[in-house]
C-alpha positions as CSV (number, residue, x, y, z in Angstrom):
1,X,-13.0,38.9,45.1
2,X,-12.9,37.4,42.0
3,X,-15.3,38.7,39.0
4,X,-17.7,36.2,38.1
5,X,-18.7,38.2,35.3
6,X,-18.0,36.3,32.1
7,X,-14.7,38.0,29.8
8,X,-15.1,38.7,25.8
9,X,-13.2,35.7,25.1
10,X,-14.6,33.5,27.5
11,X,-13.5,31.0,30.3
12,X,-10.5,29.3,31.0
13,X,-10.6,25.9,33.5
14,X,-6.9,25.3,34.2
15,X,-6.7,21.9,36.9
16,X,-3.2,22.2,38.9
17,X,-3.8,25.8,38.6
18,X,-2.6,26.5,42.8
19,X,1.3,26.4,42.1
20,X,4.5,26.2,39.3
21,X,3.1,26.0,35.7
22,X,-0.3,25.8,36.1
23,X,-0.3,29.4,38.2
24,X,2.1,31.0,35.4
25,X,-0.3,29.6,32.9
26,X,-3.0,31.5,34.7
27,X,-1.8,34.1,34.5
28,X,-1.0,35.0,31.4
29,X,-4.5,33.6,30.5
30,X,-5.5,36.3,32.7
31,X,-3.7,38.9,30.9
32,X,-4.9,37.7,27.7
33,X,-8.7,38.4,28.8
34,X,-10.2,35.5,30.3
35,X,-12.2,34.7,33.1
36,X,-9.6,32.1,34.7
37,X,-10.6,29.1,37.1
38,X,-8.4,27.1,39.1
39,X,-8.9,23.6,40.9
40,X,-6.2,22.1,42.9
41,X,-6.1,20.2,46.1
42,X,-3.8,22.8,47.6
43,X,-6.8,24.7,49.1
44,X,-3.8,27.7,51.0
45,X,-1.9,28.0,47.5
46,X,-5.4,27.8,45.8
47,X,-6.7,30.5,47.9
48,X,-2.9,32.4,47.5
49,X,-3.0,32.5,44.0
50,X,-7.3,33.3,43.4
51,X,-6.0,36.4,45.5
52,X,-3.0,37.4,44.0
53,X,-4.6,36.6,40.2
54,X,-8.0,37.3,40.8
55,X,-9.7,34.0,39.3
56,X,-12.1,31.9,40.5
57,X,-10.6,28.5,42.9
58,X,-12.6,25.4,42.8
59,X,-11.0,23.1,45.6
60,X,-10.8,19.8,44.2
61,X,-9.2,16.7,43.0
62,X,-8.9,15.8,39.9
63,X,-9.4,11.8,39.8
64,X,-12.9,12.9,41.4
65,X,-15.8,12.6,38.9
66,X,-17.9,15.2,41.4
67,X,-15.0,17.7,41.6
68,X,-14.4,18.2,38.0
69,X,-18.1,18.0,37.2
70,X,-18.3,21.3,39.7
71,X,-15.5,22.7,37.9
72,X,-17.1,22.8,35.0
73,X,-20.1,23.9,36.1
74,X,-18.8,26.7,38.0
75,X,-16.4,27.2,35.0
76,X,-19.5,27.4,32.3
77,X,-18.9,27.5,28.8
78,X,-15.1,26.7,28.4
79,X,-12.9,28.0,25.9
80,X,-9.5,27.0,26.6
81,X,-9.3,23.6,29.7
82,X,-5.4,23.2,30.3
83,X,-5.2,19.8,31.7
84,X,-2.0,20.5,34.0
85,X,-2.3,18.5,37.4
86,X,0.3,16.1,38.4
87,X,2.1,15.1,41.4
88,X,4.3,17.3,43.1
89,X,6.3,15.0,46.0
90,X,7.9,11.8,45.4
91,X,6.9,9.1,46.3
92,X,7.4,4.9,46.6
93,X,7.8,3.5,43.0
94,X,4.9,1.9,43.3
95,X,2.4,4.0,44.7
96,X,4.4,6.8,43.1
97,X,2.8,5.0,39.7
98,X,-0.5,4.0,40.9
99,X,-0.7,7.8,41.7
100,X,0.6,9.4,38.9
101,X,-2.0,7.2,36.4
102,X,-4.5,7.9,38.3
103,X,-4.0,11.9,38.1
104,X,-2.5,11.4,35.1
105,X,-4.9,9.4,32.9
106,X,-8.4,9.4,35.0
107,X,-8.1,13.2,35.8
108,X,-7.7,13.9,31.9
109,X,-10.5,12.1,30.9
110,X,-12.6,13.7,33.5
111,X,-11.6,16.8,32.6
112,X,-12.1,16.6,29.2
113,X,-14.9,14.7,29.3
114,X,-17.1,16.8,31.5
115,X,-16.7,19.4,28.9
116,X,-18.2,17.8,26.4
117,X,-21.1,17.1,27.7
């Protein structure tokens, strides 16, 4: 189970953490000494990797106000948010777009605005 106990250099909130760059970057925060928390809407990779790296997983989607607002909280005091969710599959042009701004630009500014807060 993962530690809750807070690391010397503090936490790390990294969204898209469940899979590709986001678990690699996880990782190596890991190793570096922080207390690592992942969100992704991948709940079996989330679970996969929160086993295999021992972090903390926070199911949730990124363009949701209430899911990033409980990654933070359950985050705490954040040293280091790596903003690296994006869309995996492809999709119509269109909703491929619709999609993409959406995680792209409203999960950012949720992100990074519920830590400042």
């Amino acid at each position: 189970m993962p530690s809750a106990t807070p690391s010397a250099k503090g936490s790390a909130l990294v969204t898209g953490g469940a899979g590709g760059i986001g678990t690699e970057i996880a990782r190596r925060l890991v190793a570096d000494g922080f207390r690592v928390v992942i969100t992704d809407v991948d709940r079996e990779a989330g679970a996969r990797v929160r086993d295999e790296l021992q972090v903390e997983f926070i199911p949730g989607d990124s363009t949701s106000e209430a899911d990033m607002r409980r990654a933070m909280d359950s985050a705490g005091p954040v040293e280091v948010l790596v903003n690296n969710v994006g869309i995996r599959e492809v999709a119509a042009a269109v909703s491929y777009m619709a999609n993409e701004d959406a995680v792209g630009i409203t999960g950012t500014f949720l992100d990074v605005s519920g830590g400042f807060e």
